[in-house]
VOGUPA-947443 format. One line per 5 residues: number of its first residue (from 1); their letters; for each residue x, y, z of N, C-alpha, C, O. Coordinates in nm, 2 decimals, always signed. Example, Ala and Ser with C-alpha at 12.3 -4.5 7.8 and 13.67 -1.06 7.14 Angstrom:
1> as> +1.32 -0.57 +0.78 +1.23 -0.45 +0.78 +1.32 -0.33 +0.78 +1.42 -0.33 +0.85 | +1.28 -0.22 +0.71 +1.37 -0.11 +0.71 +1.29 +0.00 +0.79 +1.34 +0.11 +0.80 $
***
This chain:
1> xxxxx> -0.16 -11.37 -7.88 -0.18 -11.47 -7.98 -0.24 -11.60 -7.92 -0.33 -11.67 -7.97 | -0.18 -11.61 -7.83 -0.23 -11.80 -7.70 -0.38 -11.73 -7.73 -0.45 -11.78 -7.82 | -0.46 -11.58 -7.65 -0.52 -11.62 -7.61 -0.66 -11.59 -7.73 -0.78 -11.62 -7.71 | -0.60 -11.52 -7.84 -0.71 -11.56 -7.97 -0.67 -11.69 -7.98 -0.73 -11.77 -7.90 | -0.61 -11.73 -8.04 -0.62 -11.88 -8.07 -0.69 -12.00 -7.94 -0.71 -12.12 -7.96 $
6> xxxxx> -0.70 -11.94 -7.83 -0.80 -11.99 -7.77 -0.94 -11.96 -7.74 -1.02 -12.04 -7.69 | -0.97 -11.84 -7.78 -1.09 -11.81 -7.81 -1.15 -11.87 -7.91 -1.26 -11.94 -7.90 | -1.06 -11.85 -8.06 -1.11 -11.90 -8.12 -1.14 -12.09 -8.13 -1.24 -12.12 -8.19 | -1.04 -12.19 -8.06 -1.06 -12.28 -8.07 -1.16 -12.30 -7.96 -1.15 -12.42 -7.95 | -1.25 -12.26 -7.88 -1.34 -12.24 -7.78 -1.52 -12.22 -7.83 -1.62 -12.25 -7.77 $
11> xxxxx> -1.49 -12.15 -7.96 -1.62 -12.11 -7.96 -1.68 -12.27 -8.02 -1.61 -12.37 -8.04 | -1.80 -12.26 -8.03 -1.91 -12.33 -8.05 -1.86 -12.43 -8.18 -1.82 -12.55 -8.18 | -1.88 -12.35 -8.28 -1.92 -12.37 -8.42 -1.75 -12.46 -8.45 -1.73 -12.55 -8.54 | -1.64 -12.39 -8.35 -1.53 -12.51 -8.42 -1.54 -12.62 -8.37 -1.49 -12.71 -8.45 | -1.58 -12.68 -8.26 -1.58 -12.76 -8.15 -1.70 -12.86 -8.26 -1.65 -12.96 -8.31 $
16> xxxxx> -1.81 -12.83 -8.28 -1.89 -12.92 -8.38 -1.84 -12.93 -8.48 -1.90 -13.01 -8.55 | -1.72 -12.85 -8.55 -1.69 -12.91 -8.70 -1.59 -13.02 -8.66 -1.59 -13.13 -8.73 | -1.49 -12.98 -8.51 -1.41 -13.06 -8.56 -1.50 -13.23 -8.51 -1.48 -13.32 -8.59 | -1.60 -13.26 -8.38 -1.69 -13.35 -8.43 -1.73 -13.42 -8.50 -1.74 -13.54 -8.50 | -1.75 -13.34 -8.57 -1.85 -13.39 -8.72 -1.72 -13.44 -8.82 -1.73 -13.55 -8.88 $
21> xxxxx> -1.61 -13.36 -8.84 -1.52 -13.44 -8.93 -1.48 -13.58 -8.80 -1.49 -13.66 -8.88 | -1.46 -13.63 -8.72 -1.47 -13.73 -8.64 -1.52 -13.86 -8.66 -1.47 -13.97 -8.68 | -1.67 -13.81 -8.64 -1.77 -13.92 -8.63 -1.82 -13.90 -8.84 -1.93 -13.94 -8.87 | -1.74 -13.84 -8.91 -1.81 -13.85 -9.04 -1.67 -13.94 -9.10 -1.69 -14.03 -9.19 | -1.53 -13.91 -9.05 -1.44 -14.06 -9.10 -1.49 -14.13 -9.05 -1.53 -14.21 -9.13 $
26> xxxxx> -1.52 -14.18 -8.90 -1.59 -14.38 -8.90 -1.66 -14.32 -8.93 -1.59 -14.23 -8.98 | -1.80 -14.27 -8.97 -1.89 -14.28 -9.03 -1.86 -14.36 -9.19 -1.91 -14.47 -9.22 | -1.76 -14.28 -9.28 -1.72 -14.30 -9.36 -1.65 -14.45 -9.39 -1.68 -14.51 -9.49 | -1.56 -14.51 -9.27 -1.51 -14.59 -9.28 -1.64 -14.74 -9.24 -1.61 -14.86 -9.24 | -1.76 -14.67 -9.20 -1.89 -14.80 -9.21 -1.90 -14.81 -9.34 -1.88 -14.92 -9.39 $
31> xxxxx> -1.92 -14.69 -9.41 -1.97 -14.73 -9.55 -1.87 -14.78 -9.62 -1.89 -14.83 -9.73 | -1.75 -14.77 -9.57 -1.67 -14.80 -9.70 -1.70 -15.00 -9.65 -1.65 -15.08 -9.73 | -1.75 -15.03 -9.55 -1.72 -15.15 -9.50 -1.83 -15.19 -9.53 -1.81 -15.31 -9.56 | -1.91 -15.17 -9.54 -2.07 -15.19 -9.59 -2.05 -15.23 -9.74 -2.10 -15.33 -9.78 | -1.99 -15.14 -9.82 -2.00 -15.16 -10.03 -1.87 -15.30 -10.00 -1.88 -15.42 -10.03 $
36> xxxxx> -1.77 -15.22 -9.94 -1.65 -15.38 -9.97 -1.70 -15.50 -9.94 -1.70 -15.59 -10.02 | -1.74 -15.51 -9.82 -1.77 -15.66 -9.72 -1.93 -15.69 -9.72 -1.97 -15.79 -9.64 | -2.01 -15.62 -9.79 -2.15 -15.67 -9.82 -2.20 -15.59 -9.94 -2.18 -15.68 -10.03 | -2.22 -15.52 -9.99 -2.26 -15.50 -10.14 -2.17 -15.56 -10.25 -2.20 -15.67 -10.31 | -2.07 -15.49 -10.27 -2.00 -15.57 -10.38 -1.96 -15.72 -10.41 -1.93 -15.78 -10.51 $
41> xxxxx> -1.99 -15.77 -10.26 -1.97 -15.94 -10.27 -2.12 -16.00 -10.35 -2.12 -16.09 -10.42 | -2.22 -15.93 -10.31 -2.37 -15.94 -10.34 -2.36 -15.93 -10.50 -2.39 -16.02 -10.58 | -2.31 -15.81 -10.52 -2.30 -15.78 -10.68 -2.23 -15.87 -10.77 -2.25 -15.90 -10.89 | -2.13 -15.92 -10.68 -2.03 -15.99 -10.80 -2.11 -16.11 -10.81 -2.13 -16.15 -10.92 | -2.15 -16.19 -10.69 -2.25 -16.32 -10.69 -2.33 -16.30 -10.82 -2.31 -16.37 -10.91 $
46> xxxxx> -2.43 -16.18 -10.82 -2.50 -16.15 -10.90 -2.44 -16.18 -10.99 -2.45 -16.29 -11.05 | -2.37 -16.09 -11.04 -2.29 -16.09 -11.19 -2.19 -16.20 -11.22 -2.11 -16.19 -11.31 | -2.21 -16.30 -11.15 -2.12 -16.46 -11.16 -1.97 -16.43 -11.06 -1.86 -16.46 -11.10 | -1.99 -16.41 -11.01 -1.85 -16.39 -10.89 -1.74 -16.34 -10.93 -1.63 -16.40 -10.92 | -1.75 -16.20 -10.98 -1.64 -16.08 -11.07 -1.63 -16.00 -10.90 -1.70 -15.99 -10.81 $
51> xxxxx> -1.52 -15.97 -10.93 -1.45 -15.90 -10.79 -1.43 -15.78 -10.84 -1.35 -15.77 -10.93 | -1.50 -15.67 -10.80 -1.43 -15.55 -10.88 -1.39 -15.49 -10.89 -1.39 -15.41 -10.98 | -1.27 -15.48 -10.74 -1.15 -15.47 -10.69 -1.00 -15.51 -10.74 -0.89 -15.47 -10.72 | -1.06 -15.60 -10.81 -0.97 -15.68 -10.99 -0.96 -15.65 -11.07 -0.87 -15.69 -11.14 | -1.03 -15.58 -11.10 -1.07 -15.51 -11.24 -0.98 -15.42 -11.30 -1.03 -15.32 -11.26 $
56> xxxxx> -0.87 -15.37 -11.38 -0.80 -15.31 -11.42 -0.73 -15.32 -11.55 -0.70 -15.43 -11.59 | -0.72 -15.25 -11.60 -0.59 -15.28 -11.79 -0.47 -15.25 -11.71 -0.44 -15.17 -11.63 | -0.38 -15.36 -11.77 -0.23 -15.31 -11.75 -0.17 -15.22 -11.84 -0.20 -15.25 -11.96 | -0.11 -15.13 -11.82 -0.07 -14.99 -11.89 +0.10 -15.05 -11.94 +0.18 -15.00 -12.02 | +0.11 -15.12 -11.89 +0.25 -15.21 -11.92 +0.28 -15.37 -11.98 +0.24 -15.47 -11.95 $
61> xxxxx> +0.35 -15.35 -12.07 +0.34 -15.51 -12.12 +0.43 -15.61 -12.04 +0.48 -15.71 -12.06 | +0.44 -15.52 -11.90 +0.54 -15.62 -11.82 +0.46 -15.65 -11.71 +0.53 -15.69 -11.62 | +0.33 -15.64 -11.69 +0.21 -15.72 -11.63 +0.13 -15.82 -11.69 +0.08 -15.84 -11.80 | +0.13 -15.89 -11.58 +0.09 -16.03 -11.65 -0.03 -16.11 -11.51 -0.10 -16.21 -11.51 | -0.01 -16.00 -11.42 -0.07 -16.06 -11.29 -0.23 -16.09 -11.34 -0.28 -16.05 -11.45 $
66> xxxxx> -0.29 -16.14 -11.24 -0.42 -16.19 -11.27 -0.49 -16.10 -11.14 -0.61 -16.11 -11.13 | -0.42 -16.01 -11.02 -0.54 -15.94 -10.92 -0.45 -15.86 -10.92 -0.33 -15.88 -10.95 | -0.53 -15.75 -10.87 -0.45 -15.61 -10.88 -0.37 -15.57 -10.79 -0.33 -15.45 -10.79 | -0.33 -15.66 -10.72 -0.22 -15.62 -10.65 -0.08 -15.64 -10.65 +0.02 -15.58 -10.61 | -0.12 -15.79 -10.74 +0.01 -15.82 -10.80 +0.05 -15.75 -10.90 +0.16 -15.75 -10.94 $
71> xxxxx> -0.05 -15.68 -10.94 -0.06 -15.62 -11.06 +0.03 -15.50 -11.08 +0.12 -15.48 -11.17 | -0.02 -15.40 -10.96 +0.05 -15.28 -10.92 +0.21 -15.31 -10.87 +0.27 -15.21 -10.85 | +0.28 -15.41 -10.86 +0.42 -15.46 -10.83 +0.46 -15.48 -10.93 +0.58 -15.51 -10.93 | +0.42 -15.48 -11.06 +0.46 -15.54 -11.14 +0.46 -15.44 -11.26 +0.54 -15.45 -11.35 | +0.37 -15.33 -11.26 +0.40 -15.20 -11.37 +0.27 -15.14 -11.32 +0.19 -15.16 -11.23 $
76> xxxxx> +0.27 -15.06 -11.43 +0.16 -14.95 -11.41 -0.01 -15.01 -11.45 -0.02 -15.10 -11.54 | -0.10 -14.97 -11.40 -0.23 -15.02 -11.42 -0.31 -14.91 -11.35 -0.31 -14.84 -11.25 | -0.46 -14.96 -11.51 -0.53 -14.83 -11.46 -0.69 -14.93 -11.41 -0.76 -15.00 -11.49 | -0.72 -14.90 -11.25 -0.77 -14.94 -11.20 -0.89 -14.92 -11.16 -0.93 -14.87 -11.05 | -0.97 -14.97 -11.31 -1.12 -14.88 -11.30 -1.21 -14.98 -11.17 -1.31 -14.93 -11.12 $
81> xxxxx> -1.17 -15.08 -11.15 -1.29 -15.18 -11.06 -1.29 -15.10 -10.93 -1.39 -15.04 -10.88 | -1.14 -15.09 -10.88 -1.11 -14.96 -10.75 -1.25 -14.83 -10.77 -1.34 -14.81 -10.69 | -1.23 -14.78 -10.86 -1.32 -14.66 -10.94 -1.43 -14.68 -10.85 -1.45 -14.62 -10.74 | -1.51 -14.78 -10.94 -1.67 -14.80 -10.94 -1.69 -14.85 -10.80 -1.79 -14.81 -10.74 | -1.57 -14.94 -10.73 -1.58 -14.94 -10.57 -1.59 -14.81 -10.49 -1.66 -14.82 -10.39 $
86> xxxxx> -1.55 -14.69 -10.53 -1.54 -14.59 -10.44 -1.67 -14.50 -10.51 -1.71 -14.41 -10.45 | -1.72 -14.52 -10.61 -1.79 -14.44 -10.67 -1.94 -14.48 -10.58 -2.02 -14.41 -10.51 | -1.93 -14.63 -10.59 -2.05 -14.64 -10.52 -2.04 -14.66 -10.36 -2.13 -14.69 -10.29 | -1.91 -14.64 -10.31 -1.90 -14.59 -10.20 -2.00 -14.46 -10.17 -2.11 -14.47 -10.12 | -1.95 -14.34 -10.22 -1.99 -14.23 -10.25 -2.16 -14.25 -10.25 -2.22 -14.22 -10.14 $
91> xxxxx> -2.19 -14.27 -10.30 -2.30 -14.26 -10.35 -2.42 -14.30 -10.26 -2.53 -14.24 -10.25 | -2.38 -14.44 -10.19 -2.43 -14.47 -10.04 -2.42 -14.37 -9.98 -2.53 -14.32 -9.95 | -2.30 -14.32 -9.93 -2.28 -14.22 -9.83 -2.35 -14.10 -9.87 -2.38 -14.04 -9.77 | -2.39 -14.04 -9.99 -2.44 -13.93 -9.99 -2.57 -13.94 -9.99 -2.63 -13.84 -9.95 | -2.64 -14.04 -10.05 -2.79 -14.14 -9.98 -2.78 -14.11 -9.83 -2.86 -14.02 -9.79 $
96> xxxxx> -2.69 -14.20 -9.75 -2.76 -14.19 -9.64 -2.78 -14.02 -9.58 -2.87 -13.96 -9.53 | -2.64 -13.98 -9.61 -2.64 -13.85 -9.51 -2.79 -13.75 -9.56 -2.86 -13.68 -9.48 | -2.82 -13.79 -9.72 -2.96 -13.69 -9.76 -3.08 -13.75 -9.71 -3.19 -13.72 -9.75 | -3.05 -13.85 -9.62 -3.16 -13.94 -9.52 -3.18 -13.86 -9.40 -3.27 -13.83 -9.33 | -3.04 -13.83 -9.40 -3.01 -13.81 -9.24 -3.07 -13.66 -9.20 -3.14 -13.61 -9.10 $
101> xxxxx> -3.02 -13.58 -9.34 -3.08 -13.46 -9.30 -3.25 -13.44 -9.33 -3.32 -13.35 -9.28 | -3.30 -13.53 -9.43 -3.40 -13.49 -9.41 -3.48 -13.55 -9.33 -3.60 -13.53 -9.35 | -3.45 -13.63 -9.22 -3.50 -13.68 -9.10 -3.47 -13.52 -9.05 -3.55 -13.43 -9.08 | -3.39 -13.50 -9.00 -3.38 -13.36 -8.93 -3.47 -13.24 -8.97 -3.50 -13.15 -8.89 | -3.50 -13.25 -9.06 -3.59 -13.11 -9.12 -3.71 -13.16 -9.14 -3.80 -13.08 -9.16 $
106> xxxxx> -3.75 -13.29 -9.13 -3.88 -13.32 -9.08 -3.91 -13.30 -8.94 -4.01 -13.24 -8.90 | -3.82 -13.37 -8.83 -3.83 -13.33 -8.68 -3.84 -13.16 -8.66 -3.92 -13.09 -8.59 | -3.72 -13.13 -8.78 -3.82 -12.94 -8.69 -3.93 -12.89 -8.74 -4.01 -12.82 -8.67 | -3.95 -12.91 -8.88 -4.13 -12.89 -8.93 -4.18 -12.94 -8.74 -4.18 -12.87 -8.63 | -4.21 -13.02 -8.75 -4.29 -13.12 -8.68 -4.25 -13.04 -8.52 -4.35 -13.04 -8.44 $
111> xxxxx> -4.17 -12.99 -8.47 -4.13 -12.92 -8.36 -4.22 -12.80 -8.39 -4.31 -12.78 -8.32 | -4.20 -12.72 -8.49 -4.22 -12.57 -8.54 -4.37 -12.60 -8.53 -4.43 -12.53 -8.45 | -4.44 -12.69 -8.60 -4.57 -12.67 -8.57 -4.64 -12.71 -8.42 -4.75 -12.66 -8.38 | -4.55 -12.81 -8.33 -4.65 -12.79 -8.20 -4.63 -12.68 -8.14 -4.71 -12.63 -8.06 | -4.50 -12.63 -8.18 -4.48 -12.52 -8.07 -4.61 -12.42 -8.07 -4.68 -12.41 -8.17 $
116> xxxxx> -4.65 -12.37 -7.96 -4.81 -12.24 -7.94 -4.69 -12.16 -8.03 -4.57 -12.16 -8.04 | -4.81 -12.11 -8.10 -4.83 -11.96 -8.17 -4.79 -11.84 -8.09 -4.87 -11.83 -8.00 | -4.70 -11.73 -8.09 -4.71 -11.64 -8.01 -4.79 -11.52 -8.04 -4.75 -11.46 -8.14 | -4.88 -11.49 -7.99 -4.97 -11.39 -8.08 -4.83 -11.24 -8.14 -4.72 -11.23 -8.10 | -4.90 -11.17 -8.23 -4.82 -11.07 -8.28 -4.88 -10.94 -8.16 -5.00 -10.91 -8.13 $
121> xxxxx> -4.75 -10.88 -8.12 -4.79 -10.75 -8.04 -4.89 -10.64 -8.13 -4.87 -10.61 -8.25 | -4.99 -10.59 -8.04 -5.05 -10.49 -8.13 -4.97 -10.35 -8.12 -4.90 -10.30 -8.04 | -5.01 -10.33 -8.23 -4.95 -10.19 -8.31 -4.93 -10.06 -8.16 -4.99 -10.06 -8.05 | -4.86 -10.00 -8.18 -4.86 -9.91 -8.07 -4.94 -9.82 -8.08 -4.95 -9.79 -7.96 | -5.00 -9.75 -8.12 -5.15 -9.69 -8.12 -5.25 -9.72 -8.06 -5.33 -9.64 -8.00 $
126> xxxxx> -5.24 -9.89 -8.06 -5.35 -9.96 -8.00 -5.32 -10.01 -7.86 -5.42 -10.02 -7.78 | -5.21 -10.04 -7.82 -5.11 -10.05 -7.71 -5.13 -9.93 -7.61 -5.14 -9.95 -7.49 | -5.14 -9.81 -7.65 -5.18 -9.70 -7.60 -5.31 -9.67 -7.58 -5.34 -9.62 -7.47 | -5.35 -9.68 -7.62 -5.48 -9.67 -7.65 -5.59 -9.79 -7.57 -5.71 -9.76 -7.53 | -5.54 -9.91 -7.55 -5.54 -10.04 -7.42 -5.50 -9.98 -7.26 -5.57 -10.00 -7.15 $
131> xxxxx> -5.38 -9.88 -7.28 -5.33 -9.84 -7.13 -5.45 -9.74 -7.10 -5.49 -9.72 -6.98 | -5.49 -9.67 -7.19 -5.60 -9.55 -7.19 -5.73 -9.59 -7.08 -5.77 -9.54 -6.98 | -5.77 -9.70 -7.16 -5.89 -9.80 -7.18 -5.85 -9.84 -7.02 -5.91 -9.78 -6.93 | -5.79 -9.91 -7.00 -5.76 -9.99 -6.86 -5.77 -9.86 -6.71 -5.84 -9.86 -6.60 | -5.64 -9.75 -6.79 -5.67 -9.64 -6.66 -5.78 -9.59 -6.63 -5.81 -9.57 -6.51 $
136> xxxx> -5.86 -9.56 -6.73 -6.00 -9.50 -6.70 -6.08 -9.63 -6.62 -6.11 -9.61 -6.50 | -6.10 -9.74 -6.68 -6.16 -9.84 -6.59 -6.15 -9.86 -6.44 -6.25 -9.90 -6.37 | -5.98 -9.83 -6.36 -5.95 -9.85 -6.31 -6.02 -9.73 -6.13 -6.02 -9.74 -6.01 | -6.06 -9.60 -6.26 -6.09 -9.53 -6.17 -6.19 -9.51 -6.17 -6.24 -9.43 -6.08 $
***
């Protein structure tokens, strides 16, 4: 059992996923620092300085807070500004990554065509029929 389970934690294909889930949380955790700490501040300016991290209905008549954190100590609240924060989290992140890959599938177009052409082998008929040709010449 040690030594599948080291095979399998060995091959290729796990070794790049676990990678990729790695550098795709900080990845993740750029973007989420990118919409909190420069987009949404941008947006709220825009929109008269609305924070939309504040944004919520209290679900309780025993809230009274004015930001949502006091909010959540104090009863239940349904926290759509959180929402639209993570929504356009999302939505960055799935922008850039459809950047990312199609930079990549332009680099291999772009590889695939300098690569030489390999000609296609001729038919074996003709292949034979070449060795024919050469032996007789030969003699």
């Amino acid at each position: 059992m040690l030594k599948e389970f080291q095979e399998f934690i060995s091959r290729g294909n796990v070794m790049d996923l676990a990678v990729g889930v790695i550098i795709g949380a900080a990845f993740g955790r750029i973007v989420d620092s990118l919409v909190n700490d420069i987009i949404m501040p941008i947006v709220g300016a825009i929109l008269g300085g609305l924070d939309f991290n504040n944004y919520f209905f209290a679900l309780s008549s025993a809230v009274n807070a004015t930001s949502l954190a006091d909010a959540k100590k104090q009863g239940a609240v349904f926290a759509y500004g959180s929402f639209i924060t993570v929504v356009l989290n999302f939505i960055i992140l799935a922008f850039i990554i459809f950047l990312m890959v199609k930079a990549v599938n332009n680099l291999r177009r772009r590889l695939e065509r300098e690569k030489p052409a390999v000609p296609a082998a001729p038919p074996a008929d003709v292949a034979l029929l070449t060795e024919i040709r050469d032996l007789l010449a030969r003699k």
